[in-house]
N, C-alpha and C positions, 0 to 999 in steps of 0.2 A: 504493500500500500504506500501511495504516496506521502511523505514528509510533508506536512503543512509546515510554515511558519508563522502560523498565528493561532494553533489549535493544539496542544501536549496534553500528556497526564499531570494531574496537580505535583507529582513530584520532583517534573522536570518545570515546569512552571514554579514550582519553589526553588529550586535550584538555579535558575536565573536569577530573581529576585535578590537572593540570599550571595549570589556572587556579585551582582550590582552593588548591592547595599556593603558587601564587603569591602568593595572596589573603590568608592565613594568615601568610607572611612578612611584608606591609605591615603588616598588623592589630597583627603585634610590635613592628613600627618604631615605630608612633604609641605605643605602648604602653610602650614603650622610653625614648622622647624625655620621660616624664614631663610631660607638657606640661599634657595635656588629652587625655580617650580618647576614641574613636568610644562613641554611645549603648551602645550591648549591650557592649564592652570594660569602662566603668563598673559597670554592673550584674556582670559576669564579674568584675572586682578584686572589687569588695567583697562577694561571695559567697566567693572566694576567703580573704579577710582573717577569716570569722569560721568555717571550716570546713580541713579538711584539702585540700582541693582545692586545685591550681594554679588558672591563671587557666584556663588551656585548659580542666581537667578541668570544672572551673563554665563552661565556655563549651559543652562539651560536655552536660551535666547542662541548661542550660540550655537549648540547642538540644531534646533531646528532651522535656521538657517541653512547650514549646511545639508540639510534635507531637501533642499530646493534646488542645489545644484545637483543631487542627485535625476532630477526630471530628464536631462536632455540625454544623460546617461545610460537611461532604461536598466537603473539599478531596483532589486525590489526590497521594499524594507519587511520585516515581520514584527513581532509580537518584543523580541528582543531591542529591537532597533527602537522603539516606541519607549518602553518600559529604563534604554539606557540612559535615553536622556532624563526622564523622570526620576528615578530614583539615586542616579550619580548624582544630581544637582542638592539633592534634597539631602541625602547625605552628608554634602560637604559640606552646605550647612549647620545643620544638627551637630555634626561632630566639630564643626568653628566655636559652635556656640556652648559646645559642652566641655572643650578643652581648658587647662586653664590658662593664665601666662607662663610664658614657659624662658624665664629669667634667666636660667644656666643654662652657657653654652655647648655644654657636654651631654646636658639633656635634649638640647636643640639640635645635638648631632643623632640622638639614638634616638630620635622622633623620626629623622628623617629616614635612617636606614630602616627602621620596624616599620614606615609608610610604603618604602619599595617594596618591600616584604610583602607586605599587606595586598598589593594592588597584583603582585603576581597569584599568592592567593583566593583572591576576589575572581582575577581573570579564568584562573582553573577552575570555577563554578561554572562562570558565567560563559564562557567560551567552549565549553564541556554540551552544556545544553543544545547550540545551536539552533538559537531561535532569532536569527536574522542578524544581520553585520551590526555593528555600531555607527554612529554617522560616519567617522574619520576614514573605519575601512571601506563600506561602502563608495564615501570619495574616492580613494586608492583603487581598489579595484577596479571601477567604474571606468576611471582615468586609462586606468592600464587598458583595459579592452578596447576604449574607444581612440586610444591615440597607438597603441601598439609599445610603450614605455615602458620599461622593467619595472618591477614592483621596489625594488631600490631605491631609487632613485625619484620615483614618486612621491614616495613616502617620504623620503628625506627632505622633499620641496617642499611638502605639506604643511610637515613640522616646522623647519625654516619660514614659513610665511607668519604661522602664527604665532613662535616667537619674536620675528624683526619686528610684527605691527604692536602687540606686547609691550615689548620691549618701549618703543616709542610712545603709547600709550601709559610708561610706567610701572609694569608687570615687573615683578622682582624676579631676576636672573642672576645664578651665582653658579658658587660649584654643586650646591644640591642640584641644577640644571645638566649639569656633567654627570656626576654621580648616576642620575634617574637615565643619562641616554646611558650610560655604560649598562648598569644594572638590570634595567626594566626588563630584559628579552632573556637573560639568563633568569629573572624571580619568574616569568609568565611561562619559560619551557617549565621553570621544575613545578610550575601551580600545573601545566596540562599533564605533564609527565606523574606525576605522584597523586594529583587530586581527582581530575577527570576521570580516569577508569574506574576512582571508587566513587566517583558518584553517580545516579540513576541517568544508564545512558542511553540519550535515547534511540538509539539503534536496536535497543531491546526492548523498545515500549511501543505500541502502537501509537500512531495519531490518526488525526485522520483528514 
C-alpha cells in the first residue's frame, strides 16, 4: 500500500511530534548559549530584532515563506512538513522562556554542545518517521531537481544566504556557528543510526 504523507499510525504521528519538539529544544540551547546560532537561528534572531516577532514567531514566519518557493518546484509537502514549522517554532520559545540566564561561560559552552546533541536526537525521531521534508530540505531538493545542482553545494548556498542576510540583520554569529556546521551531521547520523531503527518505523506500519 501506498505511503501517505499526511495519514500514519498514532505512533508514528507521535514520533514526529516528539522528535520536533525535541528538535526545537536543542535549537534553544544553541541559541541560549549565545555562542554562535545554527544558519536559519541567525537569520530567525535578526528578523526577530527588527520586528515584533520572537525568534520562534520569525522562525515560524520564516518557515512558511519558504513554503512558497517550494510552488514552482512541484515539491510536495506532508503532514511533517506542516507540523515542522509548528512545533520547532513553539518550542524555541517555550524553552527561551523556561531557561534561565545563563551567566557562566563554561555553562554557556555545555549548553551549547548538549543543544547539538539534542537536535541530532530530535532529528533521529523526526526524520525516522518520514512524514514529508522540512521546508529547508524540501528547498534543496526541489532546487536540485529543477536546476540539475549537486545536493552540496545547494545546501551550502542555502545556508550561506540565510546566515549573510542574519548576519546583516544582527543574528548572533560566532564559533557556536562553526561548532553547529562541524557537529550537526555527525549528532543527526548517530540520532538516524542508533534512534530510528528503535523507533516505530514506518515501513512496518500500515498507512494509508
Amino acid at each position: 500500500m501506498r505511503k501517505s504523507n499526511w495519514i500514519a499510525p498514532p505512533t508514528v504521528v507521535a514520533q514526529l511530534v516528539f522528535g520536533l519538539a525535541v528538535f526545537g529544544v536543542g535549537d534553544a540551547f544553541v541559541l541560549a548559549s549565545e555562542l554562535g546560532n545554527s544558519p536559519w537561528d541567525v537569520l530567525g534572531e535578526g528578523v526577530a530584532l527588527h520586528t515584533p516577532l520572537t525568534i520562534g514567531g520569525a522562525t515560524f514566519v520564516i518557515g512558511a515563506l519558504i513554503l512558497l518557493t517550494w510552488l514552482p518546484l512541484d515539491v510536495k509537502p506532508g503532514l511533517g512538513t506542516v507540523l515542522n514549522i509548528i512545533v520547532i517554532s513553539v518550542m524555541i520559545d517555550v524553552t527561551l522562556w523556561a531557561l534561565p540566564d545563563l551567566n557562566s561561560l563554561w555553562l554557556r559552552w555545555a549548553i551549547l554542545l548538549a543543544g547539538i546533541a539534542i537536535v541530532g536526537v530530535g532529528s533521529g525521531f523526526y526524520l525516522g518517521a518520514s512524514m514529508g521534508p522540512g521546508p529547508r530540505d524540501g528547498l534543496m531538493t526541489g532546487l536540485n531537481r529543477r536546476t540539475g545542482w549537486a545536493i552540496a553545494p545547494v545546501r551550502t548556498g542555502i545556508e550561506a544566504t540565510a546566515v549573510f542576510f542574519g548576519f546583516l540583520l544582527g543574528g548572533t554569529v560566532g564559533i557556536g556557528s562553526l561548532l553547529f556546521a562541524l557537529l550537526v551531521g555527525p549528532a543527526v547520523a548517530a540520532g538516524l543510526k542508533y534512534i530510528s531503527p528503535r523507533a516505530p518505523a514506518r515501513a512496518r506500519l500500515a498507512t494509508a
